[in-house]
C-alpha positions as CSV (number, residue, x, y, z in Angstrom):
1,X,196.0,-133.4,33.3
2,X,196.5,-130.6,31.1
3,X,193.2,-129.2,29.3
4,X,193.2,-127.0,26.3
5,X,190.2,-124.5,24.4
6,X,189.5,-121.0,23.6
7,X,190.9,-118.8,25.7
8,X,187.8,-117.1,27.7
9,X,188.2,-113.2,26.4
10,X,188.0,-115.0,22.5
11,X,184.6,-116.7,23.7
12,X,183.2,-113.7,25.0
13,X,184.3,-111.7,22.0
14,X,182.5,-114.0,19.5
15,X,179.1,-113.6,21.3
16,X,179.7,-110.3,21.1
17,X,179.9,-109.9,17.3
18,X,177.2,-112.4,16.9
19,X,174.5,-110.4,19.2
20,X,175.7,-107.1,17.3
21,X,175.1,-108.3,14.1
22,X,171.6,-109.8,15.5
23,X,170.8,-106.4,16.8
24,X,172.6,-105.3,13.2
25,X,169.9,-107.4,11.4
26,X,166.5,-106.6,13.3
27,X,167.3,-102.7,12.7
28,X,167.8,-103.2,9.2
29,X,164.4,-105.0,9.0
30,X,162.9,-102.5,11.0
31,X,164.5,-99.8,8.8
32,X,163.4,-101.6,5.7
33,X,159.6,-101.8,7.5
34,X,159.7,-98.3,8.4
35,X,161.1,-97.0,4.5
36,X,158.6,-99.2,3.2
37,X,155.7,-97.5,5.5
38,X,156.9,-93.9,5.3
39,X,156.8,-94.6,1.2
40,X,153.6,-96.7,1.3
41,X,152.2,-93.1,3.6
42,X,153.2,-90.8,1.3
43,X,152.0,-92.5,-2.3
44,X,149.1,-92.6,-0.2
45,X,148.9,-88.6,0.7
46,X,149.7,-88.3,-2.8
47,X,147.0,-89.9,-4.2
48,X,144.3,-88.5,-1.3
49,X,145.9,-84.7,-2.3
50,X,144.9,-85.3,-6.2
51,X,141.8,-86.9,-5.3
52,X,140.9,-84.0,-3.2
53,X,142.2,-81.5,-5.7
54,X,140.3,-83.2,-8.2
55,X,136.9,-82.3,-6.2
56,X,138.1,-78.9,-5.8
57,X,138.4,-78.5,-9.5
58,X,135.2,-79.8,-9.6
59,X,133.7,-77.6,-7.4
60,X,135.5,-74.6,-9.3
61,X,133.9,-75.8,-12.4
62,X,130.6,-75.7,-10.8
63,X,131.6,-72.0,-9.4
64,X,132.7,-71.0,-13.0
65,X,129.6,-71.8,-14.4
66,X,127.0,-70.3,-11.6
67,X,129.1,-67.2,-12.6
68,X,128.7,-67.3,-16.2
69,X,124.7,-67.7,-16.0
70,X,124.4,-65.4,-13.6
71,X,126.1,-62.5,-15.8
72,X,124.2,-64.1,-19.1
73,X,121.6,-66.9,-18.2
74,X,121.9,-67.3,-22.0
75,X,125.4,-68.3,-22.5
76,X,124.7,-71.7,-20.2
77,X,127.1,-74.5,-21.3
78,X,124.2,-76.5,-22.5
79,X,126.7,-79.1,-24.2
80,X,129.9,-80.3,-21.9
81,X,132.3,-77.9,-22.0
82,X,136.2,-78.8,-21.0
83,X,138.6,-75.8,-19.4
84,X,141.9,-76.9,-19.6
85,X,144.5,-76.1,-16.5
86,X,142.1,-73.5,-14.9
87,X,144.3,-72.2,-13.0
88,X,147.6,-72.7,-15.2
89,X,148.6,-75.7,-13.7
90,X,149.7,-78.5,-15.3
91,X,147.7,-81.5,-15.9
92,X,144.4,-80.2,-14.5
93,X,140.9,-79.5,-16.1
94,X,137.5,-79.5,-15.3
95,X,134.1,-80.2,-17.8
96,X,131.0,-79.0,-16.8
97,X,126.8,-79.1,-18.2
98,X,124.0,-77.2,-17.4
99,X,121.0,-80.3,-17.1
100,X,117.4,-80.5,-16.4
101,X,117.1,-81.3,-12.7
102,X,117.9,-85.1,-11.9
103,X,118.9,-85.5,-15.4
104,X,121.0,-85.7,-18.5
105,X,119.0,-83.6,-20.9
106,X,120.3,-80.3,-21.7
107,X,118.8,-76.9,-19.4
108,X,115.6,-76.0,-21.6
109,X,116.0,-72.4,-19.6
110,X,115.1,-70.5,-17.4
111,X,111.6,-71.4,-15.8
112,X,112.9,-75.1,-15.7
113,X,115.1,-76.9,-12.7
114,X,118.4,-77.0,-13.2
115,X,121.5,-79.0,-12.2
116,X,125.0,-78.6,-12.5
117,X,127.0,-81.6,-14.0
118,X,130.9,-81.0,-13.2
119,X,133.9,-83.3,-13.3
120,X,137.4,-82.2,-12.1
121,X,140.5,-84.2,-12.9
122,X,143.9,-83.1,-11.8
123,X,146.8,-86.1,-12.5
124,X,144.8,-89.2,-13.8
125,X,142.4,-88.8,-11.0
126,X,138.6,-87.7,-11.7
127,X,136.2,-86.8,-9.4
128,X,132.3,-86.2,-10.4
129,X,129.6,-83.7,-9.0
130,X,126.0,-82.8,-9.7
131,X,124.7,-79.6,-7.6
132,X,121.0,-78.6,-7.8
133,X,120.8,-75.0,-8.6
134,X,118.2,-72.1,-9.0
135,X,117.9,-68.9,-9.9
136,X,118.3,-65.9,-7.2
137,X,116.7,-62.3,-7.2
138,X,118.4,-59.6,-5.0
139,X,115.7,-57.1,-6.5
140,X,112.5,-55.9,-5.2
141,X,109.8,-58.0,-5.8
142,X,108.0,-55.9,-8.7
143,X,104.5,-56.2,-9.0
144,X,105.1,-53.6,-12.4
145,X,108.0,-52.4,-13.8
146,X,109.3,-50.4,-16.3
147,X,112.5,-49.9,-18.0
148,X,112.3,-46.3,-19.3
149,X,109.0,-44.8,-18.3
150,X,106.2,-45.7,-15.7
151,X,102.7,-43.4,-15.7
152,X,100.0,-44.1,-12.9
153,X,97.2,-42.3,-13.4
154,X,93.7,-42.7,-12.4
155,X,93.3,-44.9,-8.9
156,X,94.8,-48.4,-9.2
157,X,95.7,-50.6,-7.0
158,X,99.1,-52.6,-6.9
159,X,99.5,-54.6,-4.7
160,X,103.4,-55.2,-4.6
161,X,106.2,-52.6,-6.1
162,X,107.0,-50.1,-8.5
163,X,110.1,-49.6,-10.2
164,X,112.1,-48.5,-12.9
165,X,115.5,-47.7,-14.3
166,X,114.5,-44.5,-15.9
167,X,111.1,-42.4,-15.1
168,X,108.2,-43.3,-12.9
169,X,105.0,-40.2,-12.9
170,X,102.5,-40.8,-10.3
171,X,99.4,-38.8,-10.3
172,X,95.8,-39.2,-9.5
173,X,95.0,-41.1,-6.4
174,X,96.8,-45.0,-6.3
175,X,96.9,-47.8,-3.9
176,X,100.4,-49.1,-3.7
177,X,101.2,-51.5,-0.6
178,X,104.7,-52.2,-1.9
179,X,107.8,-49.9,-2.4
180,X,108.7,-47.1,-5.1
181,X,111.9,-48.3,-6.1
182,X,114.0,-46.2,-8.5
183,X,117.4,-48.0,-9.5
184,X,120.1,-46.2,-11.0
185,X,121.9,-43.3,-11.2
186,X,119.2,-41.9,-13.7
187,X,116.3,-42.9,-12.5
188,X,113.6,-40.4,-10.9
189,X,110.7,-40.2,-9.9
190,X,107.7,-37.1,-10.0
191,X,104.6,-37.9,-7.9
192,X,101.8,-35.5,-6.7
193,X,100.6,-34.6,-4.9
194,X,104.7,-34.2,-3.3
195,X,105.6,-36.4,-0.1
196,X,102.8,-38.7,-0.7
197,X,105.0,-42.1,-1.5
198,X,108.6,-41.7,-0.2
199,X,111.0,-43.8,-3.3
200,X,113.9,-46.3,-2.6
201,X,116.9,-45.9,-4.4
202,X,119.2,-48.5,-5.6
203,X,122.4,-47.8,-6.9
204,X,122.5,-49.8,-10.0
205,X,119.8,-50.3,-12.6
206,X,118.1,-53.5,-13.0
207,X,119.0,-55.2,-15.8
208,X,116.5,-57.4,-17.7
209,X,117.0,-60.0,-20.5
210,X,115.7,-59.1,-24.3
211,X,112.2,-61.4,-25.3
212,X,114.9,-62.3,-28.2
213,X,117.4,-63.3,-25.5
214,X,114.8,-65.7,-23.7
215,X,113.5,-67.3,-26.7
216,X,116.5,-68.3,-28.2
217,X,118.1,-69.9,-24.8
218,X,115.1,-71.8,-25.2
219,X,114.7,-72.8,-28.7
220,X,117.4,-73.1,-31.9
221,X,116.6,-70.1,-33.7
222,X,114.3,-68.5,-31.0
223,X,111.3,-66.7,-32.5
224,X,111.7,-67.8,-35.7
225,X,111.7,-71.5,-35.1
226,X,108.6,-70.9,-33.0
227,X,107.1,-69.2,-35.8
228,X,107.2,-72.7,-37.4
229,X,107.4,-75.0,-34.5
230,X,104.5,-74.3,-32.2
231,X,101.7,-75.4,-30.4
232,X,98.9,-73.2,-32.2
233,X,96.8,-76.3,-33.0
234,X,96.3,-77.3,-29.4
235,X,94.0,-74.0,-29.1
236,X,90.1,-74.6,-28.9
237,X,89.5,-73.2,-32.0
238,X,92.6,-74.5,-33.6
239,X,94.4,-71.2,-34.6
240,X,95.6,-70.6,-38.0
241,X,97.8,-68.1,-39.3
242,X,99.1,-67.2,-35.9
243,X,96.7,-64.8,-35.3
244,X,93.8,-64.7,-33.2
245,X,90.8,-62.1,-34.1
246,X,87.0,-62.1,-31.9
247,X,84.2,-60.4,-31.9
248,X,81.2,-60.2,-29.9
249,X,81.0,-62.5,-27.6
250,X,83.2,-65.3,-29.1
251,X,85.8,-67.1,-27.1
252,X,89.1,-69.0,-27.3
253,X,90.8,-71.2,-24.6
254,X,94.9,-71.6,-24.7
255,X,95.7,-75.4,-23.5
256,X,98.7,-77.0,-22.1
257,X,100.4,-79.6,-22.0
258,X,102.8,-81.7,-19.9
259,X,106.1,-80.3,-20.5
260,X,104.7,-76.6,-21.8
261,X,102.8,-75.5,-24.5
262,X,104.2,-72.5,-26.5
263,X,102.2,-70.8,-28.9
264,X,103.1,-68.2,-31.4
265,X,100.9,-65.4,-32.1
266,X,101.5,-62.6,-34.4
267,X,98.7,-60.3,-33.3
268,X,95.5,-61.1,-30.7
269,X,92.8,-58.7,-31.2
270,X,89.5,-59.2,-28.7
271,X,86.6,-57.0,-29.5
272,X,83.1,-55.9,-27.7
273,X,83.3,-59.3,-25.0
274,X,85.2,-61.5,-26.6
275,X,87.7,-63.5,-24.6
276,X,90.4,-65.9,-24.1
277,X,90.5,-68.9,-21.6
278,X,93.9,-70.6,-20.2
279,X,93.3,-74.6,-19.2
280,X,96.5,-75.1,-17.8
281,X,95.3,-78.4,-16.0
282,X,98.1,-80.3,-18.3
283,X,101.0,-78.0,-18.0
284,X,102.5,-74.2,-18.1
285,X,101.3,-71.8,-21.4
286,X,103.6,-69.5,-22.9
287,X,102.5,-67.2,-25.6
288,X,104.8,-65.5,-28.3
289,X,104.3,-62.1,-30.0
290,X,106.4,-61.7,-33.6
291,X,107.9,-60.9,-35.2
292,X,110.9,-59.0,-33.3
293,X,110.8,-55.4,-33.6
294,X,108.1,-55.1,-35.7
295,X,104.7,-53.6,-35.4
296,X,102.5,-57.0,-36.1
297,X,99.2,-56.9,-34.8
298,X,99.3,-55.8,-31.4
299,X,98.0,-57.5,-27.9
300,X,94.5,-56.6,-26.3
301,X,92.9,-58.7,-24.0
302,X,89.8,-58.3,-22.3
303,X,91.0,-60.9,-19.5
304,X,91.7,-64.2,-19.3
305,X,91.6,-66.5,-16.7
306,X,93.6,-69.2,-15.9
307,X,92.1,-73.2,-14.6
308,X,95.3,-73.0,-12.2
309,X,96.6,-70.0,-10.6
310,X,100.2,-69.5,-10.3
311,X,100.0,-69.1,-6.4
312,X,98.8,-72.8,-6.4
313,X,101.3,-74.2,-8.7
314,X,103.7,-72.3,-10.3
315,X,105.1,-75.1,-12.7
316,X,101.6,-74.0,-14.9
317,X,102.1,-70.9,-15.1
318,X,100.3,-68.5,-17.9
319,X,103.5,-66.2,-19.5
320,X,102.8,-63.7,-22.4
321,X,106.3,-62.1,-24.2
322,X,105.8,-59.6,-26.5
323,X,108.9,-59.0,-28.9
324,X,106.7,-56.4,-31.2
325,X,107.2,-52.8,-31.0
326,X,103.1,-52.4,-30.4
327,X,101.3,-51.7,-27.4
328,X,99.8,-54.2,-25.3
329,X,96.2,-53.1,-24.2
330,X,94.9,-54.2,-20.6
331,X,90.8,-54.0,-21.6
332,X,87.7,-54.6,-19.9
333,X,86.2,-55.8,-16.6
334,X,87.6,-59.3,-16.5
335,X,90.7,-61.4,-14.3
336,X,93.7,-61.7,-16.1
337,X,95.6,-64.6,-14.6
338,X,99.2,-64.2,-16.6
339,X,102.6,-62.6,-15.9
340,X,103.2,-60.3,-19.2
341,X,106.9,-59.2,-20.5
342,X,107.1,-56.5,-22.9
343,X,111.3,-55.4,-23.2
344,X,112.7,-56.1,-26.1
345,X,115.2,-53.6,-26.7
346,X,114.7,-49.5,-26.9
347,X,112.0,-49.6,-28.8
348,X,108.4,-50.0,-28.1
349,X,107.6,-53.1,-25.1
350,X,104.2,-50.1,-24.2
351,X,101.7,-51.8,-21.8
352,X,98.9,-50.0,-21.4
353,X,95.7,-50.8,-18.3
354,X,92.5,-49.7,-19.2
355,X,89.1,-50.8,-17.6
356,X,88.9,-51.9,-14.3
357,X,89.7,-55.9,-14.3
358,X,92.1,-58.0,-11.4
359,X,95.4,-58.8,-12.9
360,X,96.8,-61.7,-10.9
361,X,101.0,-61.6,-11.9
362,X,103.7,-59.8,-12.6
363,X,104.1,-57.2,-15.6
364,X,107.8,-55.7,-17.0
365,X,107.9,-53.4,-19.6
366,X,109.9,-50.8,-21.2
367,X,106.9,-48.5,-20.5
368,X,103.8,-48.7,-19.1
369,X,100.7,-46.8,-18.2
370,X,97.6,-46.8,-15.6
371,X,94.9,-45.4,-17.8
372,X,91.5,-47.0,-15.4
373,X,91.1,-48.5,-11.9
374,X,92.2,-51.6,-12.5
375,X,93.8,-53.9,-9.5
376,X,97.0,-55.2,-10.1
377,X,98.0,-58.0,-7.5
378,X,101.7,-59.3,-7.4
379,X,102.3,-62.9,-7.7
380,X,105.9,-64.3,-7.3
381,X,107.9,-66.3,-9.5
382,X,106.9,-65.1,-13.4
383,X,110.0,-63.4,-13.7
384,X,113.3,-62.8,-12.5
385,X,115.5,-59.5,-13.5
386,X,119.4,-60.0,-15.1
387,X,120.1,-58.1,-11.1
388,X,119.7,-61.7,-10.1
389,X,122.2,-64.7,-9.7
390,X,122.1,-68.5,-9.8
391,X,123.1,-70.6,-6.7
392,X,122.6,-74.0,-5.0
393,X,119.9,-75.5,-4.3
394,X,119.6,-77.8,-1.8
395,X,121.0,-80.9,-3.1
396,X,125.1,-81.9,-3.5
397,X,126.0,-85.2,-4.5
398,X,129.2,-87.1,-5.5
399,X,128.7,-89.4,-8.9
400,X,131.3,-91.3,-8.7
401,X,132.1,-91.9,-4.9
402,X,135.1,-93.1,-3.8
């Protein structure tokens, strides 16, 4: 009997097309899989690129503004401040705030902990960081210093260096266990007899902020607010009239409180044993000499010590800043426990050392002179010169994590 189908070679031909378009149809899913990873890859390294480059515009911001209070510690952004595209590109910025450490409040200044707020966004993506920063000195560590003219007569001892930007004359017969440092081009020095202290010279002169330029990064208005807005009634006697006059044997004690007391003085005068006390128990005591640039009333002390030396806790420590253009006059047998800073320009800023008392701190002046044998021992940490520079401190953390 006769059969009849498909001819064989049409059979095999059919299979054919239907296992090619099989094949046809897995490597257009795989094709589709493959697009769809390759884009799903790449939206992804686009979005990890901006969210890197956003924490590099935040470090940059943080970079920006170590730079800015290291030149000037008084121009610190205080209040956010935004830089838009930093570096000229599109669609970038970063903000940035100098903060009290492990806070929100704005930097009250130098002598307080300080962090660095900074947020960088680059293309809808933001990235925070707070950095933990301090201040820096590459200077000697100056037990005295003077801007235009040091004179050491008579035999002191200072314990720590010498230095100045201008003039240093050493006669008589000192004690000086740290380095005569001269920085500048102009700076010299003329000791006697010749050979007997060997200086260091730095090529650039150290610079030093105004009293002016440290009061007002610390207040609104600077001296003149504190002439208004001080702490004069926490003294034991109360003072009045910002000026404090003894005689005899009478006595008045400077108290702290948490947080710093600041007072405001327009002249101290201490005569026969009269003295001053500082109970910094409760927190650091700064005193204020105004008005700037004038003569006021002056500075002696015969002394004062302090409940809490600085070398125990530095966070109380005793500061005196004397914006007048009157002498301030070292007296008397008595410990002095307080770093002193007389510069407040060209004028005057004269610290004079008579009698033959310890001083326990730091002194910077635009001139000073050893008149007596008094004992001048450095203590770290009062003061730091313009020479320095802020930088991190120990502490980096992401605020917003990813």
């Amino acid at each position: 009997m006769k059969c009849s189908g498909m001819p064989a070679r049409a059979s095999t031909r059919g299979v054919a097309m239907v296992t090619a378009l099989y094949f046809v149809l897995i490597i257009s899913i795989l094709l589709i899989g493959i697009a769809t990873y390759c884009a799903s890859h790449e939206q992804r390294a686009t979005y990890d690129a901006n969210y890197a480059a956003a924490l590099d515009l935040a470090e940059a911001g943080v970079n920006w503004e170590l730079r800015k209070i290291s030149n000037n510690v008084s121009q610190a952004d205080t209040v956010a401040v935004s830089v838009s595209q930093p570096f000229g590109v599109p669609s970038t910025s970063y903000t940035v705030q100098c903060v009290n450490r492990g806070t929100t409040t704005p930097w009250s200044g130098p002598g307080t902990y300080l962090d660095v707020i900074a947020t960088g966004s680059y293309k809808g993506v933001s990235r925070s960081i707070r950095v933990s920063v301090r201040g820096y000195s590459t200077q000697a560590d100056y037990a005295v210093f003077a801007r235009k003219q040091g004179n050491v007569n008579g035999s002191p001892l200072v314990e720590g260096s010498i230095g100045t930007n201008t003039q240093l004359n050493i006669n008589g017969n000192p004690t000086i266990t740290g380095s005569v440092v001269l920085n500048g081009t102009n700076a010299t020095a003329n000791i006697n007899p010749p050979g007997r202290f060997t200086p260091v010279h730095n090529p650039d002169p150290v610079v030093w902020q105004t009293v002016d330029q440290i009061a007002s990064a610390q207040f609104p208005g600077g001296l003149s607010y504190l002439a208004s807005h001080n702490d004069n009634a926490l003294a034991s006697p109360a003072i009045t009239n910002n000026t404090v006059l003894l005689n005899g044997n009478g006595s008045l004690t400077f108290n702290g409180k948490p947080g710093g007391a600041n007072y405001y003085l327009t002249g101290m005068i201490l005569n026969g044993n009269a003295k001053v006390y500082f109970n910094n128990s409760s927190g650091p005591i700064t005193i204020w000499f105004g008005p700037s640039g004038q003569a006021g009333g002056g500075c002696n002390l015969n002394g004062g010590t302090a409940s809490i030396k600085m070398s125990s806790d530095p966070s109380k420590a005793v500061r005196i800043y004397v914006a007048q253009t009157s002498s301030v006059n070292i007296n008397g047998n008595s410990e002095l426990d307080a770093g002193i800073y007389a510069y407040n320009g060209e004028s005057g800023g004269t610290v004079n050392f008579n009698g033959t008392g310890d001083i326990y701190g730091m002194v910077v002046a635009n001139n000073f002179n050893f008149n007596g044998n008094v004992r001048l021992h450095y203590t770290s940490g009062y003061f730091s010169s313009g020479g320095g520079y802020y930088g991190f401190d120990n502490m980096w953390v992401e605020t917003n994590p990813r």
